[in-house]
C-alpha positions, 0 to 999 in steps of 0.5 A: 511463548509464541502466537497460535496459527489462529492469533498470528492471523488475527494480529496480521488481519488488521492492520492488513485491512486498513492498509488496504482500506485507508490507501484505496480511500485515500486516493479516492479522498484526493480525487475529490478534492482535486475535482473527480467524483467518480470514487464517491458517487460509487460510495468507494471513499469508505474505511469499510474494507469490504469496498476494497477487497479483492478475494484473488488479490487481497487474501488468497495471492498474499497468502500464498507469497507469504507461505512460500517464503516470498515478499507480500504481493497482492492487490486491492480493488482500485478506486476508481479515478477519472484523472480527465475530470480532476482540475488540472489532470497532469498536474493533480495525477501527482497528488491522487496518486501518492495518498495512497503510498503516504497513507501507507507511511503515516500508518506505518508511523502510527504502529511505530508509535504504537509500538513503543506504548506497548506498556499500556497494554495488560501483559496478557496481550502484549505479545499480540499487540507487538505482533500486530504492530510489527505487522502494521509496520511491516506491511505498511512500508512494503505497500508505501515502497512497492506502490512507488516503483515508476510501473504503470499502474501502480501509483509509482507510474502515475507519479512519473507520468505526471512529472515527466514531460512529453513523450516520455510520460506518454510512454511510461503510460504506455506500459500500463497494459504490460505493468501486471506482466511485468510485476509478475515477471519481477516477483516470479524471477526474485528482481523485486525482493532484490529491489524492494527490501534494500528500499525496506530496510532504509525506511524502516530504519528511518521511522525506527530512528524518528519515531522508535 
């Protein structure tokens, strides 16, 4: 027994969206804390994905990678972060900047964990929920992973740009104007599938051996 086309994209459908969502509010959530009040007065820390969704970036370009056989690529609408207003914005840049991926990987633990109850569920939907899960997990890691590579601006680059001393993190800064060309580049020449699925497979296997 196999899925529809319609119940494949209803499973992938959630956990998507809260991928996208909770990672985007997560940064925006640490932003806060650390002193930045931008994502909140523009009401951007918010689980609605509505916030968050980028109609290029978050439906049709995953779509597309999906349908030709390519790793998931895509993007969110970013919250936005004025790291000049966090307390200690070199410092808090570090913690504003992995919420996102470890939101990632906490809701990659909780589909893992969901997974494995999968028997509380009637027989009718279990397929579907085993779908979804492996969607979540999927999906989850792959943000957490691509999220982390040292470009600027993703949250990789940010992380860098905080722990490396000066110049060279005003270097590292200095490629955010060249980081989507360079992802694009990535993705186009197959570099990234070589470099992120190796990364994949290890931190699935982790969680699979933890929490599995």
């Amino acid at each position: 027994m196999e899925l529809t086309i319609v119940q494949k994209i209803s499973a992938y459908a959630l956990p998507i969206l809260f991928a996208i969502t909770v990672h985007e509010a997560a940064h925006g959530y640490v932003a806060r804390y650390f002193g930045d009040m931008t994502a909140h007065y523009m009401n951007r820390i918010s689980l609605n994905p509505i916030r968050h969704i980028d109609p290029v970036g978050t439906i049709i370009f995953p779509a597309l990678t999906l349908m030709l056989g390519g790793i998931l690529f895509g993007w969110a609408k970013p919250v936005p972060v004025n790291f000049s207003n966090l307390n200690n914005p070199k410092k808090d840049m570090f913690w504003v900047a992995l919420a996102g991926p470890a939101a990632n990987f906490f809701m990659a633990i909780f589909w893992t964990i969901l997974l494995t109850r999968i028997n509380i569920f009637p027989d009718d939907a279990e397929l579907f929920i085993r779908v979804m899960c492996l969607a979540g997990i999927q999906i989850n890691i792959i943000l957490m992973v691509l999220n982390l590579l040292p470009i600027p601006p993703l949250d990789g680059g940010r992380i860098a740009v905080s722990v490396l001393p000066y110049p060279w993190s005003s270097y590292v800064a200095g490629l955010e104007r060249y980081g989507f060309f360079i992802l694009i580049f990535l993705l186009i020449s197959g570099v990234l599938g070589q470099i992120l699925m190796p990364l994949v497979r290890f931190s699935q296997s982790i969680i699979f051996t933890i929490f599995g």
